[in-house]
N, C-alpha and C positions, 0 to 999 in steps of 0.2 A: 504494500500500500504506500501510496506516494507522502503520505500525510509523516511514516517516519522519517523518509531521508527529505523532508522540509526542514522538520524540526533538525535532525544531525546536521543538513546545512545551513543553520542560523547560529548551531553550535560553532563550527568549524567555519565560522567569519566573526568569532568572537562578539556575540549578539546573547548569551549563557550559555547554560548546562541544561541537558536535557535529566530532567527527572529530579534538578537541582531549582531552578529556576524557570526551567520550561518543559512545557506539560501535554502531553495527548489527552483531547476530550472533556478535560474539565481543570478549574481553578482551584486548587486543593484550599480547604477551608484553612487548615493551617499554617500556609506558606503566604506571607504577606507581600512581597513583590514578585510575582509573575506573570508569564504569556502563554497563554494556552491556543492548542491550534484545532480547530473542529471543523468537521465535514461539514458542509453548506449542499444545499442543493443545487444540482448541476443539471446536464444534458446528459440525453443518454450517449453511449459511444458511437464513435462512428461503425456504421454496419462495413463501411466500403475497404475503411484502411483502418490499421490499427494505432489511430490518433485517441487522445480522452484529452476534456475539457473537466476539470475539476476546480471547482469554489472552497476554499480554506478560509474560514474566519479566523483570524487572529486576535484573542483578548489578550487585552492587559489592566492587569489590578495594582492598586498601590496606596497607600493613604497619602499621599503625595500625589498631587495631579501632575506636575509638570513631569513626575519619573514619569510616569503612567502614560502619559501622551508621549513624552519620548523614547519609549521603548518601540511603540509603532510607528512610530518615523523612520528609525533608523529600520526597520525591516521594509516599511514604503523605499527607503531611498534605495536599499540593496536589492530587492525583487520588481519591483516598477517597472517596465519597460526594458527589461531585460530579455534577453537574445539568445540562444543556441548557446547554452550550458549544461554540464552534465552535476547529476545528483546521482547516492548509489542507488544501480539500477535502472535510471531512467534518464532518459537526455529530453530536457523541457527548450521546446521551442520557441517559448516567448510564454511572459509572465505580466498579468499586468493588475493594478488596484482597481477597482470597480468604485473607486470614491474616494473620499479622505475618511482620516480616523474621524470615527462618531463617537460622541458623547454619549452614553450609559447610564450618568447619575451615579449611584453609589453605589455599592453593597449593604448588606444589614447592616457590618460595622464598621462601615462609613468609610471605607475604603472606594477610590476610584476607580467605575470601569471603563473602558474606550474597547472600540472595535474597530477594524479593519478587514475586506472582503478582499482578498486576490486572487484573482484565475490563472492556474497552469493549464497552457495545451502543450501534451507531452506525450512520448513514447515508451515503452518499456523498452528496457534493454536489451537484446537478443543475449540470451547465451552459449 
């Protein structure tokens, strides 16, 4: 699934740690600055060629808004309009943000959320 080698490649641009600071699927109640990466609704696959188009939401928590907002910036600035790169497994032909980071409001204890939506159209890797 492409959703781990996102998060491994947010790792390995120095962006955190996966399982330290960033998370598949959910905002762990007890870890106060994180980014969590979640399956969004997408399109189905291409029937023709073996292309997929996938939607990753990207959260970010923090009781500090300016971290909170700047965690999804720097993954806006790194995947944005980005071009024929390889992830493990997969070589993504273009990545792009579907908006700017949005406002969330809070959590129960008041910590900030922000979200961010970007689309991979990408290939799997032949082995």
């Amino acid at each position: 699934m492409i959703i781990e080698s996102v998060a491994k490649f947010l790792e390995n641009n120095s962006l955190g740690t996966v399982g330290e600071d960033i998370f598949i699927g959910e905002l762990p109640l007890e870890v106060g600055d994180c980014v969590a990466l979640v399956y969004a609704p997408s399109p189905d696959p291409n029937v023709a060629i073996d292309i997929y188009e996938q939607t990753i939401d990207f959260w970010s928590r923090n009781k500090n808004s300016g971290v909170s907002y700047s965690n999804l910036l720097d993954i806006l600035e790194l995947l944005h309009k980005k071009q024929n790169y390889s992830m493990e497994g997969f070589h993504v032909y273009f990545s792009n943000a579907l908006g700017m980071v949005m406002d969330n409001d809070r959590d129960s204890e008041r910590r900030k959320l922000y979200q961010l939506s970007i689309k991979f159209i990408y290939r799997k890797d032949e082995e």
